[in-house]
N, C-alpha and C positions, 0 to 999 in steps of 0.2 A: 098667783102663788108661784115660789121658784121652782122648777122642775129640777131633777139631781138623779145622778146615776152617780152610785156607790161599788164598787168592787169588793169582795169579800166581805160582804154585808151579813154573814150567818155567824158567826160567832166575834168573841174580842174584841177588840176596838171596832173593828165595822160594825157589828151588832149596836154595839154602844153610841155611835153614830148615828145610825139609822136612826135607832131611837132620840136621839137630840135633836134632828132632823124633824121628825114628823110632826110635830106642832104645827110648824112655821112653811114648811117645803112640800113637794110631792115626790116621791124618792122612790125609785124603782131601782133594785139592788142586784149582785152577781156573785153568786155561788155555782160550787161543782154541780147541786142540783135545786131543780124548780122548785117553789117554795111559793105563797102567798106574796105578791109583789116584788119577787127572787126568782130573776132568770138563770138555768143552769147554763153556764158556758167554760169549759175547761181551758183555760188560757194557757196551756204548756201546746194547745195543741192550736197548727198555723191557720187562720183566719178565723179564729174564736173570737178575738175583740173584734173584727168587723162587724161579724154575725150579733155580733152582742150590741154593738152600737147602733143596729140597724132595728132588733127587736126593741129596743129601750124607747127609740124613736117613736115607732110603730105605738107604742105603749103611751105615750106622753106626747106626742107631735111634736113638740120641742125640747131643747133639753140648756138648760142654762147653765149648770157650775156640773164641772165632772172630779170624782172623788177616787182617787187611786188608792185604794188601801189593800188590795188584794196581795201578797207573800207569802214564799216560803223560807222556813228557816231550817235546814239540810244539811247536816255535816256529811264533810265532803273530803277525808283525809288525802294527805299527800301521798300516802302508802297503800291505797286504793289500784285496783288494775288502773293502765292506762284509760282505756276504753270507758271506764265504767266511772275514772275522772273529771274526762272529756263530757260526758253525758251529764252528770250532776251539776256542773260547771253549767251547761248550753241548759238546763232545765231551768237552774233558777234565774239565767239571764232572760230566758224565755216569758218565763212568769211572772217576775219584779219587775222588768225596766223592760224588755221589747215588748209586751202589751201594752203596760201604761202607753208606752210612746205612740203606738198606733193610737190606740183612744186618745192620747194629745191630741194627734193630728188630726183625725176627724174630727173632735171637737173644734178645732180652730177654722178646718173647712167650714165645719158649721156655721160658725157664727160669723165667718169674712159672706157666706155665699147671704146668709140673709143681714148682715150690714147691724150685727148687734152686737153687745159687751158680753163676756162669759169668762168664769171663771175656772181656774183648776187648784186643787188639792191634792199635794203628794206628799202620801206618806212613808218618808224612807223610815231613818235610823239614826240613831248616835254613830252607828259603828261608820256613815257615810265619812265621818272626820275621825275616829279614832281607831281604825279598823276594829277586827274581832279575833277571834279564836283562830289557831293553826288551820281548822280543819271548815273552817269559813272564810279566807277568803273571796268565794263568789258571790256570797253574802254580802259582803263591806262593801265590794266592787259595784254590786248590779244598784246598791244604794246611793254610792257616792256620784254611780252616773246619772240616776233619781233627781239628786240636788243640782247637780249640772245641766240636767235637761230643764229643769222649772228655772233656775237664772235665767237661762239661754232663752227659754218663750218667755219669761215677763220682759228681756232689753228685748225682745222681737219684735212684740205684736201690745207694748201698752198704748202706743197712738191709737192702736183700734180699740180699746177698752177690751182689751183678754189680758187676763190678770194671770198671774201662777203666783202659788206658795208652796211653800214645802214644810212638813211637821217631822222632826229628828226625835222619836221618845226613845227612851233609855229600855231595861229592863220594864215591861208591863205586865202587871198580875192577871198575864189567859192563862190558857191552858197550858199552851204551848211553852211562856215563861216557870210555870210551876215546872213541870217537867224537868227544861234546862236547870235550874237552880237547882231541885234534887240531886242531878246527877252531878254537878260540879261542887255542889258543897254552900248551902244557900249563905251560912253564916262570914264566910268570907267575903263573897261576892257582894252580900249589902253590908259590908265596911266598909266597901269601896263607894257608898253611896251618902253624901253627908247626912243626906235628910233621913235616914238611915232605914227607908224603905222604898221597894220598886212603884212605880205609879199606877194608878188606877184608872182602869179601861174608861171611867166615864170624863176623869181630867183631859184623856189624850182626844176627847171626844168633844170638849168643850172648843177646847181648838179648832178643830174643824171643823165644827157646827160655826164658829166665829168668823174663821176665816172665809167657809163659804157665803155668807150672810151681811154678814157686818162689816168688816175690817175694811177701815178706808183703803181708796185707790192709791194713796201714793205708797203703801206696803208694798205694793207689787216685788219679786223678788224677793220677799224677807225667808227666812226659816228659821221657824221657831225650835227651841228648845225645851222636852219636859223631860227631864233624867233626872232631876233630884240633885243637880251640880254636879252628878257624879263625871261629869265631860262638859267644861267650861270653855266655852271657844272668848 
């Protein structure tokens, strides 16, 4: 059975993963806090993904496909103290894109030291290609480097069988997207989306149940798109 460590595995799309996951996989997942098969590990704070890659281990003895889905989504105005700019900015670089990148990495040590194929899943964003809101972008930023770290490991390391993909969804119906929609004005924002609703936790979940499982080898490097057309590359 495949072994899988999940990031943000406690609500929204990682919930909804995890759960697509468990039929077929053995999934040991990453939240603020411990949980049943939910290690707590706070990724804003420096060597949490080691700590975390090391108990997952510990937990599973191997670890085969790693699944980046852990984010924040943090407005961050321009009009914010300096200080406290700076800080919002390094928090969610912290969190999106320099964790994932450590768990890259160890994952890749992993599987060069024992001489095996392993897969990864990143989930950025649309916004990695269309940016976002004034007051987000370290948001767009920290995702769009998301997309360019998973190209960058699949031309790396496909002679060795380590795969990367990347998943870009649109607005998704969590909590967190509930929230945003209210406060900007829901009926506008889904004009802007042909299929003329935001996507559902368990679509964005299909995909990377797929991608970590299925998806043939020669995808390496793809990213996929679920937004509802609302952002057509």
């Amino acid at each position: 059975m495949t072994n899988i460590l999940l990031t943000g595995a406690s609500r929204g799309i990682g919930a909804a993963i995890h759960d697509a996951l468990r039929p077929a996989a053995r999934v040991i997942g990453q939240a603020t806090r411990d949980a049943d098969d939910i290690i707590g590990a706070d990724l804003d704070r420096p060597g949490a993904a080691a700590a975390l890659w090391s108990a997952a281990l510990d937990r599973l003895g191997t670890i085969d496909v790693l699944i980046n889905n852990a984010g924040v989504f943090e407005a961050n105005p321009i009009d914010a103290d300096d200080a406290d700019w700076t800080a919002g900015w390094e928090r969610t670089m912290r969190i999106n894109l320099t964790a994932s990148a450590e768990l890259c990495r160890l994952a890749i040590k992993h599987w060069q030291a024992r001489g095996v194929a392993g897969r990864i899943v990143n989930v950025a964003s649309r916004a990695a290609y269309r940016g976002d809101s004034p007051a987000h972008w370290h948001y767009a930023a920290s995702k769009a480097g998301m997309v360019a770290m998973t190209k960058t490991i699949a031309r790396g390391y496909a002679g060795q069988g380590i795969l990367a993909f990347a998943i870009c969804p649109g607005f998704t119906m969590t909590g967190m997207a509930e929230d945003y929609l209210a406060s900007r004005g829901g009926d506008k924002l889904l004009a802007d989306i042909p299929l003329g609703r935001v996507a559902m936790p368990d679509e964005v979940a299909e995909m990377a149940r797929w991608l970590a499982l299925d998806a043939p080898a020669s995808m390496t490097g793809a990213v996929l798109d679920v937004n509802g057309a609302s952002y057509v590359r």
